[in-house]
C-alpha positions in Angstrom: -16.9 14.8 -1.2 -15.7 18.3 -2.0 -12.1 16.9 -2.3 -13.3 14.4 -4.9 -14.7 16.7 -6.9 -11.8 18.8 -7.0 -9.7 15.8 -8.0 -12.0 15.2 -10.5 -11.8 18.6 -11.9 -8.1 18.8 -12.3 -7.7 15.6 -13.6 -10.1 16.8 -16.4 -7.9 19.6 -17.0 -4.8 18.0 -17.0 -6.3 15.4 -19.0 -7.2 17.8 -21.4 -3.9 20.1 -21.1 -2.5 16.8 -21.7 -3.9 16.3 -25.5 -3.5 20.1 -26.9 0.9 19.9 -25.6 0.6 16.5 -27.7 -1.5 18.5 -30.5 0.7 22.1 -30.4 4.0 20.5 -29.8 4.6 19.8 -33.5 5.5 16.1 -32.4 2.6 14.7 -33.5 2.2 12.0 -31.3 5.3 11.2 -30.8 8.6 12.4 -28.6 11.3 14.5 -30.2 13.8 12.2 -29.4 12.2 9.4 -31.2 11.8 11.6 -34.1 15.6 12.2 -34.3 15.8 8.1 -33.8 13.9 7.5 -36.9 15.1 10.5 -38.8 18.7 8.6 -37.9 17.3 5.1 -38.7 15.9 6.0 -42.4 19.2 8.9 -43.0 21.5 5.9 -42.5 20.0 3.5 -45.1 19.9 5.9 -47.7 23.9 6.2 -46.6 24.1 3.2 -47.3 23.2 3.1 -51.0 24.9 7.1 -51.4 21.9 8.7 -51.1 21.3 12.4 -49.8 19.9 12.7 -46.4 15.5 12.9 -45.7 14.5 16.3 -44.3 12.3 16.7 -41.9 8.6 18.4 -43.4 6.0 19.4 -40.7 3.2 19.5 -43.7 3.8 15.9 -44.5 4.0 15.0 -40.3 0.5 16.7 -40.2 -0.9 14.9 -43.0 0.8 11.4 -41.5 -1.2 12.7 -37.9 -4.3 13.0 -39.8 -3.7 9.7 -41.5 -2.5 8.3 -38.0 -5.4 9.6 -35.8 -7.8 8.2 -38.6 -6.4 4.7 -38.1 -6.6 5.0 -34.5 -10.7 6.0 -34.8 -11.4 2.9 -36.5 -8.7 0.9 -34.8 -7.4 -0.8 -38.4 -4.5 -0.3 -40.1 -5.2 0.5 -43.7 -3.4 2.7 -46.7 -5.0 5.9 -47.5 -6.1 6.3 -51.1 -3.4 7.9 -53.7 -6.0 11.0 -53.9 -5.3 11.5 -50.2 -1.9 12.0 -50.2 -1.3 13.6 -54.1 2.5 12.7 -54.5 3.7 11.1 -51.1 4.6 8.2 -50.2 3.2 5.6 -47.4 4.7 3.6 -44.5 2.6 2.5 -42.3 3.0 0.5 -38.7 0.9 -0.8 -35.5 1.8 -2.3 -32.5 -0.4 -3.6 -29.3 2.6 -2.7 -27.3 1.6 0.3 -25.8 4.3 0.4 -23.4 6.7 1.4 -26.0 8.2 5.1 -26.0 9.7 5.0 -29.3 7.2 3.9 -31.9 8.3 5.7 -34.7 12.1 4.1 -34.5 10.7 1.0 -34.0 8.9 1.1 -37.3 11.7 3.1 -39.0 13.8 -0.2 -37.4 11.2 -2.6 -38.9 11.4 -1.1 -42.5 14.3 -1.3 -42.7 14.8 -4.8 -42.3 13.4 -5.4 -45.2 16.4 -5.1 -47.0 17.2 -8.4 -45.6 14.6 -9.5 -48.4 16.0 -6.7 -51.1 17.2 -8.0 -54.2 17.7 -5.3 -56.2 16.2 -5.0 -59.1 12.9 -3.4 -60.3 9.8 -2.2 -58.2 7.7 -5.5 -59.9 10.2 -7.3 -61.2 9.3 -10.7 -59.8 12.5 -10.8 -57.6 10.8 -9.3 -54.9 7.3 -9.2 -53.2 6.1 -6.0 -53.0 4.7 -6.3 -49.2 7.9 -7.3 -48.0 10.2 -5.0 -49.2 8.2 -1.8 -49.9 8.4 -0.1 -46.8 12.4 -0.6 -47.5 12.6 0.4 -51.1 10.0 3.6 -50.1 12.5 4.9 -47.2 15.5 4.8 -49.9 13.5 5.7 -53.1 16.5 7.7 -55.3 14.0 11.3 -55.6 12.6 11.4 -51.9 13.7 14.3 -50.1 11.2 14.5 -47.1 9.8 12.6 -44.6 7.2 13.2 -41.9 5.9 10.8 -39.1 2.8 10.7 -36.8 1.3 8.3 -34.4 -2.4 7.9 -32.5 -3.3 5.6 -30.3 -6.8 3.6 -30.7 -9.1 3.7 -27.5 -8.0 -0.5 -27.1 -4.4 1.0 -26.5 -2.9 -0.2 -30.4 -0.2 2.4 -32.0 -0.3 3.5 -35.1 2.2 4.8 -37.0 2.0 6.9 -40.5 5.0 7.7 -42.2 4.7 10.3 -45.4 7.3 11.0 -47.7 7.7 13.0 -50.6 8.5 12.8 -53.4 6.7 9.4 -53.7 8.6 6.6 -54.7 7.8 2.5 -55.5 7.3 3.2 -59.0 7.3 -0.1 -61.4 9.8 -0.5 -63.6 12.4 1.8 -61.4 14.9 0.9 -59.0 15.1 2.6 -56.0 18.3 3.4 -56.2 
């Protein structure tokens, strides 16, 4: 019995040594490496159409955290409101796949297959539906120079990912590019 208990201590402790690494690691969520994945993912599209490279911002990765751990609580993925995020941008992602280690380059990877559907013209044009080709449009929005991305998982084991960029882009009547 007294061995039990002392497993059940340390796995407390490690559970909880577990969360503030996750917390104070500056990750948010989410593995360095698959940070450099999606920073690769979005940098290349905006290569694409000559565009400067996305810098890395750990204010708007905190506020995606917030945004992602918020999602997670009520297990729903949903857009925060303009007045929560003053000036950035919004991608958002979830996935019931909880056995994947790179969630933010998957999403990065799902965004940007919207250009598959990417006629350019104007955000609200009528060429284009919005919800399928904002995420795309927002990652290579002309003025965006930051990026930050968090993910939370839900207590049913979904993952949800929040990307924030600033300067915010998907303006009608403007091209992204």
């Amino acid at each position: 019995m007294k061995h039990i208990f002392s497993l059940v201590i340390i796995l407390i402790f490690s559970s909880c040594s577990k969360d503030s690494e996750t917390d104070s690691s500056n990750t948010y969520g989410l593995s360095q490496d698959d940070i450099d994945k999606a920073m690769t993912i979005h940098n290349n599209a905006r290569s694409d159409v000559d565009l400067e490279d996305l810098k890395w911002s750990n204010t708007l990765a905190a506020d995606a955290y917030v945004w992602a751990k918020q999602m997670a609580k009520k297990d729903e993925m949903y857009h925060s409101q303009n007045n929560e995020r003053t000036g950035q941008g919004e991608n958002l992602y979830y996935s019931s796949n909880t056995d994947s280690i790179t969630p933010a380059s998957n999403a990065s990877r799902l965004w940007y297959e919207e250009i598959n559907l990417y006629t350019y013209s104007p955000i609200g044009s009528g060429l284009n539906e919005f919800s399928q080709i904002g995420h795309y449009t927002q990652m290579v929005w002309y003025n965006t120079t930051e990026i930050g991305i968090a993910m939370a998982v839900s207590s049913s084991g979904k993952t949800y990912v929040t990307a924030r960029y600033s300067p915010a882009g998907n303006y009608v009547g403007q091209t992204p590019y």
